[in-house]
N, C-alpha and C positions, 0 to 999 in steps of 0.2 A: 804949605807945599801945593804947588802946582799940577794939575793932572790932564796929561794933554789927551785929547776927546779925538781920534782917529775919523768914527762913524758913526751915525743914528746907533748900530747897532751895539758898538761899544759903550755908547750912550747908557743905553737900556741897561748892558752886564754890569757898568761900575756902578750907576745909580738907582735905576729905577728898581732890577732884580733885589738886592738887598733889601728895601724898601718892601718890596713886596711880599717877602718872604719872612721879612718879623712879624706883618700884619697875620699874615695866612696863619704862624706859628700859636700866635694870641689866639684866635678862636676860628679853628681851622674848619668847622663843622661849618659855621656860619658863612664863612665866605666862601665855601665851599657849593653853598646855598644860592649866594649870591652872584656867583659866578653862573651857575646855572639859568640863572634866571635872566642875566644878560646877555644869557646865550638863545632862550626862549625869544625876549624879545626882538634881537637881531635877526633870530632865521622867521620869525612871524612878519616883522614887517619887513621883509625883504622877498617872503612868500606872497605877502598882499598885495606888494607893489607891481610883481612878474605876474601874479594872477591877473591884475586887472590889466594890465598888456596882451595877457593872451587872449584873455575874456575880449577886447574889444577888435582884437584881429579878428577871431572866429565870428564874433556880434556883427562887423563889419560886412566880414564874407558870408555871412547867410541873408543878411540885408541884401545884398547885390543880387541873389541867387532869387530871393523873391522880388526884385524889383524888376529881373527879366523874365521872369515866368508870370507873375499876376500887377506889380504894379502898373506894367504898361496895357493892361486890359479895363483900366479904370474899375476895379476892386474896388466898395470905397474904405477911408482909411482905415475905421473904429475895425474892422476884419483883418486889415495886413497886420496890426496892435496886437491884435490878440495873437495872431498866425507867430508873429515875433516870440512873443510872451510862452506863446506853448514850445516856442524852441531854446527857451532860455535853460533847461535842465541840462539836454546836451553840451550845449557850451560850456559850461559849468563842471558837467562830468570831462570834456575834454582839456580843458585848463586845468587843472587840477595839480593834474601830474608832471607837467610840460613847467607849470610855475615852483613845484618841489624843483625839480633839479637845475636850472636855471636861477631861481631864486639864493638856495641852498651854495651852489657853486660862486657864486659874485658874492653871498655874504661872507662862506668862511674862505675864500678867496682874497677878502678885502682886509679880513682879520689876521691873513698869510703877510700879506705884503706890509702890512704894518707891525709886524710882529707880535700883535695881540697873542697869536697860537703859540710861540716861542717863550712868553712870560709863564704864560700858563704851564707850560712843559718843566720851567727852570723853579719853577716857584711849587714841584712837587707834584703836580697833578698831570697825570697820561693822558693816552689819548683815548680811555674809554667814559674819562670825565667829558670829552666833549662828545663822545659819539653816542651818550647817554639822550643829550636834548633832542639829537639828532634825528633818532632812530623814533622817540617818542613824539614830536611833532610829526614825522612822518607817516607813523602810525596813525596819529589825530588825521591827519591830512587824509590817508585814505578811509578812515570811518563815514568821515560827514560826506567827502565822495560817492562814496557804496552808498548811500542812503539817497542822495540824489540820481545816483545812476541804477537803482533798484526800486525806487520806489516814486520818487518824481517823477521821471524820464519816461516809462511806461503812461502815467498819469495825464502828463502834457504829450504824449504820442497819442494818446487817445481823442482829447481834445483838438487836438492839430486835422486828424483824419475826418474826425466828426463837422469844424467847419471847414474844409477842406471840400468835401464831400456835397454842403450847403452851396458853397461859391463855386462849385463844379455844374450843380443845379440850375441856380439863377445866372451862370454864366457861363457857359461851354466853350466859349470861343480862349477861354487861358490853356487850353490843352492844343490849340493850333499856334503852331510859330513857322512863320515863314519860310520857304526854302531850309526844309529839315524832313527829319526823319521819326517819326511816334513808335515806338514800340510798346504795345499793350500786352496782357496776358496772353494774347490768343491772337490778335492784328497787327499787323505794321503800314503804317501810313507816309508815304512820300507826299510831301503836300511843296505846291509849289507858292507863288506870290500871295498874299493876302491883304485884304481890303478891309478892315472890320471885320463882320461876320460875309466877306465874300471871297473865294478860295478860285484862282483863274485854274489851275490844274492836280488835282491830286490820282493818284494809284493806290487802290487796298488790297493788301496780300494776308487772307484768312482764311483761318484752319479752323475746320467743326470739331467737336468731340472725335469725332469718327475719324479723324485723319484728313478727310477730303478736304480739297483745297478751291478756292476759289477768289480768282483775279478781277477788280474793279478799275474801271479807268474813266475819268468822265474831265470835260473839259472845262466847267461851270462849276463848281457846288455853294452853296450856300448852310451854315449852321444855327440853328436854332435852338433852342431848349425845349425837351418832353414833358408833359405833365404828367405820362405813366411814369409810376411806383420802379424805379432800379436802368431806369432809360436816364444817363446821362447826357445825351445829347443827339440832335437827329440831323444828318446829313441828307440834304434835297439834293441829287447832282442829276446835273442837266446832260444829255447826248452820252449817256452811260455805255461801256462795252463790258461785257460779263463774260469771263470765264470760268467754266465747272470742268476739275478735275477729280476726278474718282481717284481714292488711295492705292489701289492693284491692279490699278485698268488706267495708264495711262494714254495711254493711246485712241483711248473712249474717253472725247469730251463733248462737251458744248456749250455753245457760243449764243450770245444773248443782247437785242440792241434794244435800249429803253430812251425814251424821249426826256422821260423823267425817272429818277428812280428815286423812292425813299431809303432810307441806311440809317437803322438805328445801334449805337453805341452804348452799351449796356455800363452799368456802374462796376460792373464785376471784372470786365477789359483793363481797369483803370487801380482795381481792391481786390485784395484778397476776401472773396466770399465763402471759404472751403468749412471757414470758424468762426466764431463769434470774434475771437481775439487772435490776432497775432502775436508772437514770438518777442515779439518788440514793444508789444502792449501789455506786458505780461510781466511780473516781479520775480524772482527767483524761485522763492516756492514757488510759485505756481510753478513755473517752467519745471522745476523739477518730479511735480509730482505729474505736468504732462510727459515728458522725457519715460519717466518709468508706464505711463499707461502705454505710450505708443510702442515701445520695448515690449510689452505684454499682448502686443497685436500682430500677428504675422503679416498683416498684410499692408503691414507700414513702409512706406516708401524708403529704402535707404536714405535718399538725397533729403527726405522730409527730416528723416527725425536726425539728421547731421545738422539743418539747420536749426533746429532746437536745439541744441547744446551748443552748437555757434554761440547762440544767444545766451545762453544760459554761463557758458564760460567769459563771455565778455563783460558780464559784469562784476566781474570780478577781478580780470586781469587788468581791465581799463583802471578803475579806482585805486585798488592795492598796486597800481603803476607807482606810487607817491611813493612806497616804502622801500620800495625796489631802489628807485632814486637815488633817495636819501642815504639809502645802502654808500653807492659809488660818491656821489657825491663828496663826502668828508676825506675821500684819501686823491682824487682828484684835484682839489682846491689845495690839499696842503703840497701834494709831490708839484703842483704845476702854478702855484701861487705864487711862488718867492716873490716875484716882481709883477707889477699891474694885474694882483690878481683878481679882481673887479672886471678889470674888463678880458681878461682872458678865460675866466668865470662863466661870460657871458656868451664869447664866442665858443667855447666847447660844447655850453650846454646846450645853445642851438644849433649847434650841429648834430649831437646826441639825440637831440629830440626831434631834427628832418629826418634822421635813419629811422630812429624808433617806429614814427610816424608812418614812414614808408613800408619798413615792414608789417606795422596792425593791418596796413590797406591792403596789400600782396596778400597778405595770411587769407582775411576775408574772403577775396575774392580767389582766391584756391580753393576754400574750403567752400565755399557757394560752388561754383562751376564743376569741381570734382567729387562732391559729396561727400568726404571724409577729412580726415585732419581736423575736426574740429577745437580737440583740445592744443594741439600743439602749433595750431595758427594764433590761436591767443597768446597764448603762453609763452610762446620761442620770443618776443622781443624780453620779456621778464629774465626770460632764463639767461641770456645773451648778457643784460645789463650787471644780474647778478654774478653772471662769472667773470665777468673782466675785474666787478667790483673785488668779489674774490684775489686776482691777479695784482691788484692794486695796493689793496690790503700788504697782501706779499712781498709786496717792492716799498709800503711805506714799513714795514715791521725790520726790515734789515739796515733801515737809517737809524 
């Protein structure tokens, strides 16, 4: 007798599902096993192959970032190697989680469209058999992140600064770029045309301790390099005009004409010199047992100790991003799989991950500028990923 064959999908219910389901019945433990493990290796290397995509977009874009800032100042190379190499933790912590959910969504997406998920459902096993590998690679995925974004990351921030700090030294002239604008800790630099180390017009607008402010304008400068101890660079500018303004006495100034003037540029304009270590240079514990010293000091800067816990929450939210992911991911790929879910996979999950994106940057830079919200700039793209997952969830449990 003849049995006429409709669809793929019909395919599958009259033959393949029977088939599968005497197997599963024989030693259900086992393939039960083995199903899992097929599911390991499809979201790993589908994780490895999204990682090293994101990894060479971000490798790509910091490559650009130092080829305009120091490769065109003739750096030589065995320093941009390293400069590179110390920024490899970063990228690494930022791929991470961008490769879980993109990865994650195009594999069990691809496993959507071709019915893989449908056997597995017909053949006895839910969907917390597959949201078992799911959740546990995700959690893998943010472990060995946290470690690199706790522990590397601070490590290679340190080295970064340290020759950072040496090529700032023996070469001063990478902190000047043409028709632009410098802003340092405490100066702001209009700097016009540049020739090597020859500057046809620059303006310096700098503030003392004290408030007082004082206006530089010279038509010539030339920069060189200091041999004093925390002098990063000395500005010679030629036909100089000076202005001194008092912080409460505007109206009381003066005015100053120099043929020549020396201008030196301190390494602290350029570095936080308040600490030995930065926020950024810093692993968790530590941050936390600063976080509680600066709490125990009244005369700690609100704005300061909001960015210590900036830092300190980001290490956390950024890594543990994977599991958050993986979260949404598995009800994502099966509700919006059915067809090309591969590539529709692919486009959700970068979309998911320009918003995500955008909002970690937004959070930041709010909680920098207004000194609070620390916890909940990190954290609100997590919370966001996890409620819709939530929502999803909801809408695949009533299929």
């Amino acid at each position: 007798m003849r049995i006429k064959i409709e669809s793929l999908e019909h395919f599958y219910t009259l033959r393949i599902l029977p088939l599968f389901r005497s197997i599963c019945k024989k030693d259900s433990s086992l393939n039960k096993n083995t199903l899992e493990r097929y599911l390991f290796k499809e979201l790993f290397l589908y994780f490895i192959a999204l990682f090293l995509s994101f990894f060479m977009v971000f490798f790509v874009n910091q490559i650009l970032l130092l080829a305009e800032s120091i490769l065109q100042k003739h750096v030589p190379l065995w320093s941009v190697i390293k400069l590179i190499t110390y920024c490899l933790p970063f990228i690494i912590a930022q791929s991470a989680p961008f490769a879980t959910l993109v990865g994650f969504l195009m594999c069990l997406g691809r496993m959507m469209s071709s019915n893989e998920i449908l056997i597995i459902r017909a053949s006895g096993f839910g969907y917390k058999m597959i949201l078992k590998p799911v959740l546990l690679m995700g959690l893998a995925i943010s472990v060995g992140s946290f470690f690199v974004n706790d522990y590397l990351l601070p490590l290679g921030t340190i080295h970064y600064t340290k020759l950072f700090r040496e090529i700032l030294r023996s070469n001063p002239s990478i902190e000047i770029e043409p028709n632009s604008i410098k802003r340092t800790n405490n100066s702001t630099f209009v700097i016009g045309d540049v020739s090597e180390n020859e500057i046809s017009d620059m303006i310096i607008f700098d503030t003392s301790a004290e408030g007082s402010q004082r206006i530089i304008v010279a038509g010539k400068s030339s920069v060189s390099k200091h041999q004093k101890e925390g002098v990063a660079m000395k500005l010679s500018m030629n036909d100089a005009r000076v202005l001194l303004l008092e912080k409460n006495k505007r109206l009381n100034f003066d005015f100053l004409k120099s043929v020549l003037l020396s201008f030196n540029v301190f390494e602290s304009s350029f570095f936080d010199q308040n600490s030995s270590v930065s926020p950024r240079e810093m692993t968790s514990f530590d941050l936390y047992n600063q976080i509680k010293s600066l709490k125990k000091d009244e005369k700690t800067p609100p704005k300061k100790l909001n960015q210590y816990m900036l830092e300190f929450n980001k290490k956390f939210s950024i890594p543990f991003g994977s599991i958050f992911f993986a979260l949404l991911a598995m009800p994502l790929a099966i509700i919006f799989g059915k067809h090309n879910g591969q590539i529709i996979g692919l486009i959700i999950g970068i979309k998911i991950s320009f918003v995500y994106w955008a909002f970690m940057i937004l959070g930041q830079i709010f909680a920098s500028r207004s000194g609070q919200g620390a916890f909940l700039s990190m954290w609100l793209p997590n919370i966001l990923v996890l409620f819709f997952g939530i929502i999803f969830y909801m809408v695949l449990g009533r299929k």
